[in-house]
N, C-alpha and C positions, 0 to 999 in steps of 0.2 A: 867308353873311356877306360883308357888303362890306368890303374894307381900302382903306385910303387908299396907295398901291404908292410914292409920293414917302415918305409918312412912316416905312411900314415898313423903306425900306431904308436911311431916314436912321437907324432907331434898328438895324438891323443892323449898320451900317457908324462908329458912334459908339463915343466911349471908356467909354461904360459896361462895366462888370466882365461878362463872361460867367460862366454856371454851369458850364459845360461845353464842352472844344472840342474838336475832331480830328477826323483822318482815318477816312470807314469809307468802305466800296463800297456802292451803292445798288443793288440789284436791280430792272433793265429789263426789262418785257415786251414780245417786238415781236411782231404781229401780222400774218399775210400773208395778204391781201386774195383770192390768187388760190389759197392755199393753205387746205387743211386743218388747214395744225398751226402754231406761233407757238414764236419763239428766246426764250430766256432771256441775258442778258446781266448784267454788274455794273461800274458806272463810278464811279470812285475819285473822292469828293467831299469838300471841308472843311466839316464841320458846327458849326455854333456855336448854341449852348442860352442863353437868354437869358429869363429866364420859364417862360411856358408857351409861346415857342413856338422852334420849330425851325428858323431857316436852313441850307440849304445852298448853296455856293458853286462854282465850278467849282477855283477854286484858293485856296490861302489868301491870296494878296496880291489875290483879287477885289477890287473895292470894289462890285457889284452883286451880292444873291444869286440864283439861277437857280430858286431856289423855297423855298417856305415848309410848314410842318407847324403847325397849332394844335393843341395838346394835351389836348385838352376831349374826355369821353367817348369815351377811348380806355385801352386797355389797353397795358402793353409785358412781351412774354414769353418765353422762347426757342423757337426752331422747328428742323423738323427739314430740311434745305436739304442742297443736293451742297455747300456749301461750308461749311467748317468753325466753329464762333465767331459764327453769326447767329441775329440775333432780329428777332420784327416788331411794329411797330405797328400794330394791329387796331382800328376803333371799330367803337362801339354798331350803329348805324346798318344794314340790311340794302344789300347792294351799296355798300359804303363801300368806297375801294380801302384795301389793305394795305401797308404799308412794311417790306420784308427790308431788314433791313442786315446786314453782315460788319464784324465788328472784327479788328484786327490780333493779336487774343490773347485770352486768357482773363480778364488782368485788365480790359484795355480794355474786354469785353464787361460784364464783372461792373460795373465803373466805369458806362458808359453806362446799361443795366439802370434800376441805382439812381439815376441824376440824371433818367431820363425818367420813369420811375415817381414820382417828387414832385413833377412840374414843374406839375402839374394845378390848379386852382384848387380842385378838390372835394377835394384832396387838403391842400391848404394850409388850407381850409374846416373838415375834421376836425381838423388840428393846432391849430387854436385854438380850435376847442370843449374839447379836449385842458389845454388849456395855462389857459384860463378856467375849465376843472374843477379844476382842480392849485391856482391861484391861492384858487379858493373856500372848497378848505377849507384851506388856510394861511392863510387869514383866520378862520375859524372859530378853528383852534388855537391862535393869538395872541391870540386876544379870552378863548377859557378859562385860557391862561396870566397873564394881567392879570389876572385874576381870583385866581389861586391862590393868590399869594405871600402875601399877609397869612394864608393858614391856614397854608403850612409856616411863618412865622417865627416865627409864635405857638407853633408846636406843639414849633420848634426851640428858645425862649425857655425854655418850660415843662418840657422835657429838659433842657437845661439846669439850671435850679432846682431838678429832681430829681437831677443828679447833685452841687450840690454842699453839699445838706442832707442827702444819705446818707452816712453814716461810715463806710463800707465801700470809698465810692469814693472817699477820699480822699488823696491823693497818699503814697508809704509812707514819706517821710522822714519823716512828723511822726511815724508810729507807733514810727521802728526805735528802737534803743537799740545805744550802742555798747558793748560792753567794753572796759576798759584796767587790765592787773594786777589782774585780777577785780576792780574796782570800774568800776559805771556813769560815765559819761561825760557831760555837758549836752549836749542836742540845740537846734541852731538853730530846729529846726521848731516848739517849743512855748514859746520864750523870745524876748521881744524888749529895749531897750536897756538900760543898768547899770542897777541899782536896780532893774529890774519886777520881778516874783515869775510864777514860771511856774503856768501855770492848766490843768487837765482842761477836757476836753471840755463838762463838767458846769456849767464854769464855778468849781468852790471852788478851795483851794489847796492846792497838791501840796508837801509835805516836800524840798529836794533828795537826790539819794544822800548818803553817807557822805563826809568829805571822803579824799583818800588818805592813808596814813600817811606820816610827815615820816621821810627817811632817816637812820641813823645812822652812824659811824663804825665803819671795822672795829675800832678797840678797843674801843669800848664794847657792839659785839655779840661779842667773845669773852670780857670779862669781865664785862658786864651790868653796868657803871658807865663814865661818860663820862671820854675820856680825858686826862692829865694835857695840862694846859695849851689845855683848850679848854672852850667855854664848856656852864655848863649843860645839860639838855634845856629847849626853850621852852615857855614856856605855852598851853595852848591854844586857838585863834584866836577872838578877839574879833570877829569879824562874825557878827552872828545866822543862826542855819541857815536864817531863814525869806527871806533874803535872798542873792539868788545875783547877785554881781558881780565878777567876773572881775581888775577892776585892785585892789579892796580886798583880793581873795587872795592876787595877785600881790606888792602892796607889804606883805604879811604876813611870807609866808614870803621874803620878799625880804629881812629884818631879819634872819636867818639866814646869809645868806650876808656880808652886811655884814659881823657881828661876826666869824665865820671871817678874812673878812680883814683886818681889823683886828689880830686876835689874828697871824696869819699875819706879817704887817707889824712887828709889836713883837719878834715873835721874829729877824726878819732884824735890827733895829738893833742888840738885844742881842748876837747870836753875832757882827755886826762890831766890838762896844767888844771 
């Protein structure tokens, strides 16, 4: 692969966002020419991830990097090294060189790991097969949801209609009945404005209860005749039973207390002559 070395190290050294940056040690092979054996060395470099590909720098205020890594059919794994916290980058390729590095720690290692391992294009590749698969069928699902609603609302409409043609599910005020001084009481739930006539579920016409009885005077309940200087017991009430209105009872038995105080009244003017 040929690179363009002006352009690469214009986009190393540009204010584009890195993916990843820091210091690790790069593990040197040296080779001795007149020897049989070769030194291992490791020289503290600043690495910066940008893509898929990898600069390394001799210091961090470089403004030239001192080499490059593409990360194309490579693997990154941990290795077993004299020094603690390294891993290598290995490709495909047979006689492809290898990259140890050392990180400063455990997380830094675990950190690096994971931003090298996705820098790959084939690894970017799977993620949006990934993501076009996700995408397909939340397309799919949305298109069965548009579709639905007209069955739940109809099927919500039609529960409906069944609950409130059944008489059983119907709300329990219109059913209850109240007591008062053992006699029944008129229910809002089956009665609407003065003058209607309350109606069964049936539709005919229901009788209302008994009206209450009208109170008397403690004299006239201990001698069973009403008492001196008061009036009559009244007649009683001229509003048909078939008729239940509230203000025509009221202004009934209302005539009642009237005449109490009237009577009441006449007696104060006389005990003043």
């Amino acid at each position: 692969m040929k690179l363009n070395e002006r352009s690469v190290a214009h986009y190393a050294t540009c204010d584009s966002p890195a993916d990843h940056a820091g210091f690790l040690r790069k593990r040197v092979e040296r080779h001795h020419h007149h020897a049989h054996h070769h030194g291992t060395s490791y020289q503290r470099r600043w690495f910066v991830l940008k893509g898929n590909l990898l600069f390394y720098f001799e210091e961090r205020e470089s403004r030239e990097p001192m080499g490059l890594v593409v990360l194309e059919g490579c693997t990154v794994e941990l290795c077993e090294a004299a020094e603690e916290f390294a891993f290598a980058i290995r490709f495909d390729d047979a006689g492809a060189r290898a990259y140890v590095l050392v990180a400063d720690g455990q997380a830094a290692m675990e950190a690096w790991v994971k931003a090298l391992s996705r820098a790959s294009f084939d690894y970017m590749r799977l993620v949006v097969r990934e993501l076009e698969k996700q995408l397909e069928e939340a397309c799919k699902s949305l298109a069965a949801c548009r579709k639905s609603p007209r069955r739940s609302s109809s099927s919500s409409s039609s529960g409906r209609k069944r609950h409130l043609s059944n008489p059983a599910l119907q709300p329990l005020q219109e059913k209850s009945t109240t007591l008062e001084n053992g006699y029944s009481t008129w229910s809002s739930g089956g009665c609407v404005a003065s003058g209607a006539i309350c109606t069964d579920h049936d539709g005919g016409q229901t009788k209302p209860p008994p009206l209450p009885p009208r109170r008397r005077s403690a004299a006239s309940r201990a001698t069973g005749s009403p008492a001196p200087g008061l009036s009559p017991a009244m007649p009683e009430s001229p509003v048909p039973p078939e008729t239940i209105c509230f203000s025509k009872l009221h202004n009934w038995y209302g005539q009642e207390i009237a005449v109490l105080r009237r009577e009441w009244q006449e007696r104060q003017k006389r005990g003043h002559l």
